[in-house]
C-alpha positions in Angstrom: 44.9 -1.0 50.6 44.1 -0.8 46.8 47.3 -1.9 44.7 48.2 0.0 41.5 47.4 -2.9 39.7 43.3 -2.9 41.2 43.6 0.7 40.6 44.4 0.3 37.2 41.7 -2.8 36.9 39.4 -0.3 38.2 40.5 2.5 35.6 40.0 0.0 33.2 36.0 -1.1 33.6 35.1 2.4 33.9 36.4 3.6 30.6 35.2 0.3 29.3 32.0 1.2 30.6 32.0 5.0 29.6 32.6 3.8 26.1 29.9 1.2 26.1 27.2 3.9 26.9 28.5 6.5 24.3 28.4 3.3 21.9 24.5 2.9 23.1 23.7 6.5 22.8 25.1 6.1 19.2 23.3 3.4 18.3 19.8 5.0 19.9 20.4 8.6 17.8 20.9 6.6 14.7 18.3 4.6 15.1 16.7 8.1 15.5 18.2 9.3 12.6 17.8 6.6 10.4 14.0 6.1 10.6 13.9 10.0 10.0 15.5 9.5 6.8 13.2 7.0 6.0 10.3 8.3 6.5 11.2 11.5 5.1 12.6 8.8 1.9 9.1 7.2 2.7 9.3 3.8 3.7 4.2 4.4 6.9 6.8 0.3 7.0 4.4 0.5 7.5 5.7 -1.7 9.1 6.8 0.1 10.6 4.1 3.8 10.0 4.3 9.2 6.3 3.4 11.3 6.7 2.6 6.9 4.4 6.7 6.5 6.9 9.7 3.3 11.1 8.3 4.5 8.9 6.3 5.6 5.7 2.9 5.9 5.6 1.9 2.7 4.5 -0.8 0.6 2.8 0.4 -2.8 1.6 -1.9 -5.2 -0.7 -1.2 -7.8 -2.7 0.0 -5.1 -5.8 0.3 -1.8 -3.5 1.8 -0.9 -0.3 0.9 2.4 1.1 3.2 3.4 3.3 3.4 6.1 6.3 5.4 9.5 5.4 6.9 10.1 9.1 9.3 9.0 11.2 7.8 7.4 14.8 6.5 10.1 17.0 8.3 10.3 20.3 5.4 9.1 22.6 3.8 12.3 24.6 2.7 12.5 28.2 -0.9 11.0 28.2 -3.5 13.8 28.2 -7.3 14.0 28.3 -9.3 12.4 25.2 -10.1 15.7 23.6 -13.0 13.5 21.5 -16.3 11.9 21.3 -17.1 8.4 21.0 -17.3 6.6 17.5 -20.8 6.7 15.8 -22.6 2.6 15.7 -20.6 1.2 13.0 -17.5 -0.8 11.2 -15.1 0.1 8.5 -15.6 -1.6 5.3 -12.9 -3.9 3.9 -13.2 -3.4 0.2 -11.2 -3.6 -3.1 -10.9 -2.9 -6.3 -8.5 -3.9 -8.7 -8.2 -0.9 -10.6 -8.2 2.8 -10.2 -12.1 4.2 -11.0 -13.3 5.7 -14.3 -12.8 9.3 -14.2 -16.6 10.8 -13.0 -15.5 14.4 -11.3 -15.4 17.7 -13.4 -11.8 18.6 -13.4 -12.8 22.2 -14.1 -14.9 22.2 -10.9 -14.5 22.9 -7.3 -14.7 20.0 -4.9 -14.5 19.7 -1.2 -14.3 17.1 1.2 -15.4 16.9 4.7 -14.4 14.5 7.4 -16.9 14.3 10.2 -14.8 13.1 13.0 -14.7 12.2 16.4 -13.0 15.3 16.8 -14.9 17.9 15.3 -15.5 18.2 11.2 -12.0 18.6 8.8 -13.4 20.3 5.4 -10.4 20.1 2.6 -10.6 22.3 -0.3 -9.5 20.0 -3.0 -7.3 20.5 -5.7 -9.2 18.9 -8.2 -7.9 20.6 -11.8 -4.3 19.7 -10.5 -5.0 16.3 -8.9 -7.6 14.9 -10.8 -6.7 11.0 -10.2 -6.6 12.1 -6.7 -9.8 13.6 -6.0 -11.8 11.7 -8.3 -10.2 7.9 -6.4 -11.6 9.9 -3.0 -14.7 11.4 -4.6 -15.5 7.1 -5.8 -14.5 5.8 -2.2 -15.9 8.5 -0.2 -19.0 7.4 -1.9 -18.6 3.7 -1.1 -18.5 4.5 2.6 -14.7 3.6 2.6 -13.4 6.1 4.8 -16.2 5.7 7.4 -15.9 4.3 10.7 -12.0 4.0 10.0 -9.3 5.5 12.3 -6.9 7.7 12.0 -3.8 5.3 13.1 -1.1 7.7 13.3 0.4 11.0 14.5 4.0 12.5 14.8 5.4 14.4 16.7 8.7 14.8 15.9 10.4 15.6 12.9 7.9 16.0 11.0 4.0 16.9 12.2 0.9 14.9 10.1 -1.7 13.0 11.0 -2.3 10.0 9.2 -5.5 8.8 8.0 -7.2 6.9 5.5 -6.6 3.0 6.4 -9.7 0.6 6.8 -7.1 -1.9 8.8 -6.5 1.1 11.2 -2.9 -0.4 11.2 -1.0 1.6 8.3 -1.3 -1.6 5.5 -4.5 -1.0 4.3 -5.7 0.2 0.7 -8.1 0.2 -1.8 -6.0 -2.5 -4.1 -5.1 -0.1 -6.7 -2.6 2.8 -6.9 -2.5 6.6 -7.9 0.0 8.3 -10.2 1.8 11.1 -8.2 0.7 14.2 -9.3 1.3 18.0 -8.3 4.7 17.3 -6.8 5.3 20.9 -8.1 2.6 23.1 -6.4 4.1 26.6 -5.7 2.9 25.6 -1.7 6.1 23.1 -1.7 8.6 25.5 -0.9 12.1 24.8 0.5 11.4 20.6 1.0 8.4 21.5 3.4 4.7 20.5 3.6 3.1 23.9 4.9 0.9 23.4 8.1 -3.0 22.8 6.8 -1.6 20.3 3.5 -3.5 17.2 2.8 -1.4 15.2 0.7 -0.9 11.4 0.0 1.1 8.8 1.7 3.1 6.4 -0.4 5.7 3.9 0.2 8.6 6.2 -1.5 8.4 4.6 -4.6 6.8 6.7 -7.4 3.0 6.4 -8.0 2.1 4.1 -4.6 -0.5 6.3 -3.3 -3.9 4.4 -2.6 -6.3 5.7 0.0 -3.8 6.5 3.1 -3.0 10.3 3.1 -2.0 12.7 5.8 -3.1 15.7 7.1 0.1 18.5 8.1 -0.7 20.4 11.2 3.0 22.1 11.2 4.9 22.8 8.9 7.3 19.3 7.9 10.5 19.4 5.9 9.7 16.6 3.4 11.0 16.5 -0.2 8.3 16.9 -2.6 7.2 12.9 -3.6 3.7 12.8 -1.8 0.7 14.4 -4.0 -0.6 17.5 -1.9 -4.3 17.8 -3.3 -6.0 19.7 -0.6 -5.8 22.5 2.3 -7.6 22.1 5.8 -9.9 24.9 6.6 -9.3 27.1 9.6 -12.1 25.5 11.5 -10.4 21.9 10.8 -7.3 23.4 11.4 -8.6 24.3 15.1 -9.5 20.3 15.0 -6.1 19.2 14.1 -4.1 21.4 16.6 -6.9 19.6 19.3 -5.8 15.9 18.1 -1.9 16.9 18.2 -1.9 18.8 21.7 -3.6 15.2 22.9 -0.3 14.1 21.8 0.9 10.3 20.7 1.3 6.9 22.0 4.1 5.2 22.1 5.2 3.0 18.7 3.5 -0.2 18.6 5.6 -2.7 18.0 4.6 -4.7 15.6 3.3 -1.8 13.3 5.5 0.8 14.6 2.5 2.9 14.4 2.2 5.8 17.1 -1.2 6.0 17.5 -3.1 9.7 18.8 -4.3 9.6 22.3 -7.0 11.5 21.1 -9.9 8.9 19.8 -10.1 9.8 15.9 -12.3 8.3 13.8 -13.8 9.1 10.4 -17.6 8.7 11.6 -18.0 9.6 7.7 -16.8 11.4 4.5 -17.9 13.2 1.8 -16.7 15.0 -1.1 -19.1 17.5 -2.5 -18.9 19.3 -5.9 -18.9 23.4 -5.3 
């Protein structure tokens, strides 16, 4: 027979033990909650992934970081690889230690065009109100920078982009110089959200830390206005986007904290043509 003192014992270690899971759930939603906040502040860590953002979207050198803009993508059931194989070939590692001349018309149209694994991304540029921008990815789309590199990271959650842009493939990569922000006011930013088709820059939160990571919004994503939009997907790449995303994400790897696409994405090349 159970005394009233073992009953009470008894009482005891299960509230004990009720209260020690609502602590862990706690602790798990803030975690939750907190890497939001960061990535939405911008830390692609990367180190942890933006859009550069546990996240930023991020692109560390010895002067710049890039960082991811999103928070880590709850990892999706594994589906189907939606794409080809890479083209024969390896990302380049270059550097330079300051931002190129300015070269591009800034009265001009330009457009750039990922061919990916995927299917082809063109981005309508927007050149007179981004000129650093699209003349730094005019000068490395040129170099061959962007080809053969992966696309390292895609969220799901909170906030929906596709992260591109980083030879390393990890989220720390850049092109050893930075970008001033610019456009932070387009009339596209409404209400703290990236509208679905926006390509805009990742950065590590602090002003003008963009280098070559940027992301690629597939959904609209509530994100204050601090990441340089300077292009819009077309349809047809829009098509190729909503493909990647339905692939889904891998869970966060944990030393980058990256959560890579199932789908296989990789720039096979990019080029940025005048109109």
């Amino acid at each position: 027979m159970v005394s009233q003192e073992q009953r009470r014992r008894q009482l005891a270690r299960e509230k004990f033990l009720r209260q020690q899971q609502r602590r862990t759930e706690a602790r798990r939603k803030a975690r939750l909650r907190n890497s939001v906040i960061a990535s939405v502040l911008g830390v692609v860590v990367i180190g942890s992934v933006a859009l550069y953002t546990t996240g930023a979207l991020k692109n560390n050198d010895k002067k710049n970081t890039a960082s991811d803009v999103t928070p880590s993508a709850a990892p999706t059931s594994k589906a189907p690889d939606p794409c080809a194989k890479p083209a024969a070939g390896s990302a380049k590692k270059l550097s330079w230690k300051k931002e190129p001349a300015m070269t591009i018309d800034a009265s001009a149209k330009y457009t750039m065009k990922l061919a990916t694994t995927c299917g082809d991304i063109g981005i309508d540029m927007k050149t007179a109100a981004a000129p650093h921008t699209v003349n730094s990815f005019a000068f490395l789309a040129a170099q061959g920078y962007f080809d053969h590199t992966k696309c390292h990271r895609l969220t799901t959650t909170g906030i929906y982009v596709l992260q591109c842009g980083d030879p390393q493939g990890t989220g720390m990569g850049g092109p050893g110089y930075t970008l001033p922000d610019e456009n932070l006011k387009d009339k596209s930013l409404k209400g703290n959200t990236y509208p679905a088709g926006t390509v805009a820059m990742a950065n590590t939160g602090q002003k003008h830390t963009g280098g070559s990571q940027f992301f690629l919004v597939y959904k609209d994503s509530p994100l204050p206005p601090q990441y340089t939009p300077f292009g819009t997907v077309s349809d047809a790449g829009m098509k190729v986007l909503q493909k990647i995303a339905a692939a889904g994400a891998q869970a966060a790897d944990p030393t980058s904290g990256n959560t890579a696409p199932n789908a296989t994405v990789v720039i096979n090349k990019a080029t940025v043509t005048k109109s």
